[in-house]
N, C-alpha and C positions, 0 to 999 in steps of 0.2 A: 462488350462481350464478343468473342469472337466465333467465326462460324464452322461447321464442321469441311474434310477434305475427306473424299473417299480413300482407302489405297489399299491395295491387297494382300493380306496377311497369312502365312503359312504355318500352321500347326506343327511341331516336330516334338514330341516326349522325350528325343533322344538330346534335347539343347542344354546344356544348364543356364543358360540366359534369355535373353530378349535381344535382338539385331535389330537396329532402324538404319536402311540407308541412305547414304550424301544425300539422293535423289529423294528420297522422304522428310529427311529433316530441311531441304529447300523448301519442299514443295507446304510442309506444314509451316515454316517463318517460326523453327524452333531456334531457344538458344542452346549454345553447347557449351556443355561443363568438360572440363580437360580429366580427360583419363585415357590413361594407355598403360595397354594391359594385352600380353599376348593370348593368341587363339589358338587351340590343338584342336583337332578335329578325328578323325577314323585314325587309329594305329597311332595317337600321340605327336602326329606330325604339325607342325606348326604352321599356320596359314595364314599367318599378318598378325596386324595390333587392331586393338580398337583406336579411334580416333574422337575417345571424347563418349559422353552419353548424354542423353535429354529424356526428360517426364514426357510421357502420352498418359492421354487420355481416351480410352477409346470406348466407341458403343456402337452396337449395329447400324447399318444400314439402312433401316425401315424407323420410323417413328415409335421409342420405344425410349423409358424412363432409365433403363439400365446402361450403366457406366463402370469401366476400371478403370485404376491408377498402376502403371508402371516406369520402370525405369529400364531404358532401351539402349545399349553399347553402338554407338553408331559404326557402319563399315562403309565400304567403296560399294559394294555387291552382294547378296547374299546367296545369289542363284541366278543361273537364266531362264527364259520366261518360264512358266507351269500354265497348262501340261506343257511336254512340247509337243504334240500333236492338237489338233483339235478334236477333241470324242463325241462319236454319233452316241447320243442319250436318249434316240427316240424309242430304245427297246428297253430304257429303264423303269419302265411302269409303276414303280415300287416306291418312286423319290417325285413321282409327282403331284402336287399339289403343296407342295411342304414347302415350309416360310425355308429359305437356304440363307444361308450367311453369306454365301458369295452366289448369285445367281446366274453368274456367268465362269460358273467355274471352268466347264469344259472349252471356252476358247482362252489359246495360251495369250498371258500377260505377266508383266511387269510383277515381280513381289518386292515390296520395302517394307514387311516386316516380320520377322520371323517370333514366333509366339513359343518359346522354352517348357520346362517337365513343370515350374511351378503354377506359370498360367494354365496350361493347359489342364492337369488334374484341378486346379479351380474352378474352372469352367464346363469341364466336360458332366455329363448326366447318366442316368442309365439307361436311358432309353437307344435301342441301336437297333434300324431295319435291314435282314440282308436282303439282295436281291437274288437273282438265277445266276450260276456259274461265270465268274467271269466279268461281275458288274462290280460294282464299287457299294458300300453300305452309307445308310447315312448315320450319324451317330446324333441325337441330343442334344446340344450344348447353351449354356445362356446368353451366347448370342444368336440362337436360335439354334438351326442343324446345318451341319457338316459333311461335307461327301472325301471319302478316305477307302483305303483298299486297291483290290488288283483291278483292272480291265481288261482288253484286249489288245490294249494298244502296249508299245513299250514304255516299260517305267521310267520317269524321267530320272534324271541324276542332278540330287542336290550337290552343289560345292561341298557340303560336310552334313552327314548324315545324325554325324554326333559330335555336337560341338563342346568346349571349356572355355572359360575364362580361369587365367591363373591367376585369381586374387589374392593369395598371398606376396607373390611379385607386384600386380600392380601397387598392391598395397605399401610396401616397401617404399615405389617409386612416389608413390603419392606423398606419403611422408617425409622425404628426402625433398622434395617439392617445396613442401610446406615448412621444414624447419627455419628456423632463421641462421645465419652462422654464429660461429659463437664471437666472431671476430670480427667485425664491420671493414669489407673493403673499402677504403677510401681513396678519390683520384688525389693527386698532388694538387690541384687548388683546395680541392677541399681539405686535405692535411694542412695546407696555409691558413685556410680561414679557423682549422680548432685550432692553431697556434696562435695566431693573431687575438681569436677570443680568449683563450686563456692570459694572453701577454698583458692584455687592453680592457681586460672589463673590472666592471668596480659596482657597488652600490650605494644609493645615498640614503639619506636620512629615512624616508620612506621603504626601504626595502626595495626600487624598483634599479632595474639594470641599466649599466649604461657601460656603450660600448661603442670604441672608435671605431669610424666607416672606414673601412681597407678599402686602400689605391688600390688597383693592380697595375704591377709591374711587368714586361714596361709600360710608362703610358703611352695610351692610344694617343698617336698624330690627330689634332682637331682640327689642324691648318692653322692659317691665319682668322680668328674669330673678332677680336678687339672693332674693326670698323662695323659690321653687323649689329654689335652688342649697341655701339657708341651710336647708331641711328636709331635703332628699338630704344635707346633711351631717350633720344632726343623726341622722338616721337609721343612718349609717353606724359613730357613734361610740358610740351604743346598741348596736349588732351588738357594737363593738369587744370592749363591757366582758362579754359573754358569752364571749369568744374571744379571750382574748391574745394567741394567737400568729399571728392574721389580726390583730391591733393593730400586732405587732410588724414582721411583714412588710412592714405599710403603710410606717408609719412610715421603713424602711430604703429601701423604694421613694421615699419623699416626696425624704428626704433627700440620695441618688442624683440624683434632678432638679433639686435646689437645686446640688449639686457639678457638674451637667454644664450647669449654667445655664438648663436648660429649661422653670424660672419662676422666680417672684422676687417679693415681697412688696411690696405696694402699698398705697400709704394708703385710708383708707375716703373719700379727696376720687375717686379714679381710679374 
């Protein structure tokens, strides 16, 4: 079983997806499925591709039985750090004591995962507290509460405040992917080898196939091999005469290959 990784996740209603970044799918030792599919963001403008998606699993932070399943578009970046200030919270009186989902919300960090319109309405509750003028509210949620809204500080600026995925394109691509062709490329050995199988195969009495082993053309230079062979044999018939019965076993082996045809005696011109 493997063990959980913290990483810090941003809510946006305006997403229609889920983002996990490079830097999250490292740091979880996910695998990636290939999808690429482009991203429009504010005014339809186009902001890259995905690279691929991965299943998380995610659940708070604190010891607690609750768990989701999604599926996440992996990117390069989805934003820089949140907030980008760090916010004095000691005048929020209103959000203290309360279990947070991120309890470090107010010093900026790293986000690698951005949470879309469908988790989010999943997730969120009714419960929502504001505070005084200018403070941030916490909302409810089942991975406990959430802190969202204005402050005093400046708002930070997401890369895309409203993200798409064009699936109908990826989808396309996907499938185009996936189809087989209807025509099998093949390189010119392998056109030799269906010709050769076609030219050379047969079957026999049993129905099983039989098919002459292709040379290739030209043949490989092996050198001069004849005096190596002629020692490996000499070698072996020395063994013999210590061992009759590694002589005899050859021998019925040799013989065996000469009845199944699978050599054949050649002049000392070949």
């Amino acid at each position: 079983m493997g063990h959980w990784i913290n990483l810090r996740a941003f809510m946006n209603s305006g997403s229609h997806g889920q983002f996990l970044t490079e830097r999250g799918l490292k740091r979880l030792s996910l695998s990636r499925t290939p999808f690429n599919a482009p991203i429009t963001g504010f005014g339809s403008t186009s902001t890259g591709r995905t690279r691929g998606f991965a299943s998380l699993v995610i659940k708070p932070h604190f010891l607690s039985d609750f768990t989701f399943n999604c599926k996440a578009f992996i990117v390069q970046k989805i934003t820089d750090k949140l907030p980008q200030h760090a916010l004095d919270r000691s005048g929020w009186s209103h959000i203290r004591g309360f279990q947070l989902a991120d309890p470090q919300f107010d010093v900026p960090g790293e986000i690698d995962i951005l949470l879309g319109v469908d988790v989010f309405f999943s997730l969120v509750g009714s419960r929502k507290i504001k505070g005084p003028p200018g403070s941030p509210c916490a909302v409810e949620t089942k991975v406990s509460w959430i802190i969202g809204g204005s402050s005093n500080y400046p708002a930070p600026t997401l890369r895309e405040n409203s993200v798409e995925i064009r699936i109908d394109e990826a989808l396309k691509t996907f499938g185009e992917m996936e189809s087989l062709p209807e025509v099998p490329i093949l390189t010119p050995e392998e056109q030799a080898c269906e010709r050769h199988f076609q030219n050379t195969h047969s079957s026999d009495s049993t129905g099983r196939y039989i098919v002459k082993i292709p040379m290739k053309n030209p043949k490989i230079p092996i050198g001069s091999s004849r005096e190596n062979a002629v020692r490996k044999f000499l070698q072996v018939e020395k063994r013999f005469r210590t061992n009759p019965k590694i002589e005899k076993a050859y021998q019925e082996l040799m013989n065996q290959y000469k009845l199944l045809v699978h050599m054949k005696k050649i002049s000392s011109a070949e």
